[in-house]
N, C-alpha and C positions, 0 to 999 in steps of 0.2 A: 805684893805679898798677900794682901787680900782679896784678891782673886783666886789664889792658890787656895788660900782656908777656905772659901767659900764651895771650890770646886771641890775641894778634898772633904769637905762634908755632905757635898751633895751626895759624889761617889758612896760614901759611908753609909749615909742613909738608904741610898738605892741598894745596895749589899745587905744592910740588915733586915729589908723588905724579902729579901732571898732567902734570908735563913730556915733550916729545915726547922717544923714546926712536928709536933707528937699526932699521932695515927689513933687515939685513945676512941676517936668520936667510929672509926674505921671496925676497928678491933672489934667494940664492941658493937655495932651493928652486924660484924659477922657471927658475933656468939648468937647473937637473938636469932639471924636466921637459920642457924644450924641447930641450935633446941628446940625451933618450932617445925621442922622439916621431919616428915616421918616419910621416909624414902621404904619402900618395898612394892612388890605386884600382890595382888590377892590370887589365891590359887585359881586353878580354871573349876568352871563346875564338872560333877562328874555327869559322865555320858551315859545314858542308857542303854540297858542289855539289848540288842536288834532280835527281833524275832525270825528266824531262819525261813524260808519261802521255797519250795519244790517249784522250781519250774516248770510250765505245763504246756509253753508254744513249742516244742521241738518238730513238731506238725506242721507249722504255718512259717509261712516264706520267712529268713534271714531278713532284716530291716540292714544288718550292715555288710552284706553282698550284694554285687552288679546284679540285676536280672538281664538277660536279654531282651532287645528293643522287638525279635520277632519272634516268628514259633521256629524251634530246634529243626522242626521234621523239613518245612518249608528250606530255612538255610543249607543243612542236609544234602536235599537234591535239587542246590541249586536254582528253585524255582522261584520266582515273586523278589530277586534281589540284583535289582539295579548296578550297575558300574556305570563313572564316568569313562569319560573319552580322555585317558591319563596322556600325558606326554607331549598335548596337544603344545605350539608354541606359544612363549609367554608375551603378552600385550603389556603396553606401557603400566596400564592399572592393574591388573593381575597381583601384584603385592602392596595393593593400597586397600586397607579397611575403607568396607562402603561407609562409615558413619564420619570419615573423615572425607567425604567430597559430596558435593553438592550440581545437581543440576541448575546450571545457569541460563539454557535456552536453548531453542533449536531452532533448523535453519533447513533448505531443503537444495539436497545434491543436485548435480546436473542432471542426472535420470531422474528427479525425482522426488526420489527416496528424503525421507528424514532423517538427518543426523542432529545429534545432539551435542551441546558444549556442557561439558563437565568441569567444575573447578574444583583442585583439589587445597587443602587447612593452609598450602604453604602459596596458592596465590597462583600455583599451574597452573592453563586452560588445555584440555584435551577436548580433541576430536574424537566422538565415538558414533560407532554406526551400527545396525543390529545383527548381530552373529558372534560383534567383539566378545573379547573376556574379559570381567572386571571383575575385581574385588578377591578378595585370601580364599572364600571357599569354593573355585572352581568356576564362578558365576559366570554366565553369557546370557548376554542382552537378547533379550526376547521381542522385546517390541518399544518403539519409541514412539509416543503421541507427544502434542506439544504442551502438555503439562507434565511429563511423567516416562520415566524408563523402566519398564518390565525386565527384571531379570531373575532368572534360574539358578540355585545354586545347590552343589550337592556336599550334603553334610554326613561326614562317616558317621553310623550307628554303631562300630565299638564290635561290633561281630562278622565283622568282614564285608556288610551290604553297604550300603549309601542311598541314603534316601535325599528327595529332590524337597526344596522348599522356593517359593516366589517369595520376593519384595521387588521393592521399586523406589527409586530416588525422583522426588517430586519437585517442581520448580518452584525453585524460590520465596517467590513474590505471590506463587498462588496459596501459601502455607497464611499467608497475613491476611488479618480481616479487611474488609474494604468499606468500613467505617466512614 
């Protein structure tokens, strides 16, 4: 039987530590924050009257129109505007950007001749020799020394012509200082 009172007052006390207590301390710290709150935006400033400007380049070339890369008269008739050799057939690198392969070395054919080992970002090795086609903008290998691939490539100028520009994919090992 005393065990019961004992537990039966534990439980009581544990229940009356539960009891809902008054929010007064709550209430009013919400009043204070809400008297001392001054909610609004201050207006914008006002903007100044702009002073109107006449235009006076309608003379001088458009800055946001194409120019032409040549002279009109030359395009015209045809003169002084390059084509590649379209249609020619595509080589393994032919749709591989040159900045994604890398000259790994070269080695020298049965006649001779120097070919080169091309590695391309995913760990490929290609064989290439000079006349191939590499690279997105029409490129063919112009010349291989054993540090370096000469190639040609033609870049459309936007007005029907095509002009030629050189780089060259350099080896590897000779790019590092020798420290």
């Amino acid at each position: 039987m005393m065990k019961k009172l004992l537990v039966s007052a534990a439980a009581f006390g544990f229940l009356a530590g539960c009891a809902p207590t008054g929010h007064q301390d709550l209430e009013q710290f919400t009043a204070e924050v809400q008297q001392t709150a001054k909610p609004g935006i201050s207006p914008p400033p006002e903007l100044p009257e702009l002073e109107r400007i006449q235009y006076t380049g309608a003379d001088i070339r458009n800055p946001f129109q194409p120019t032409p890369l040549r002279d009109n008269a030359a395009q015209a008739s045809g003169q002084n505007c390059p084509q590649p050799t379209l249609g020619t057939p595509k080589g393994n690198l032919q749709g591989v950007a040159l900045d994604q392969l890398a000259l790994s070395g070269t080695m020298r054919s049965g006649d001779g001749q120097l070919v080169a080992l091309v590695v391309s970002n995913e760990g490929k090795l290609f064989r290439v020799q000079r006349g191939d086609f590499i690279g997105l903008d029409n490129g063919r290998i112009t010349a291989i020394t054993p540090q370096q691939i000469s190639i040609r490539e033609w870049l459309a100028t936007g007005d029907g012509c095509w002009q030629q520009r050189d780089v060259s994919l350099t080896l590897l090992n000779s790019q590092r200082s020798s420290n």
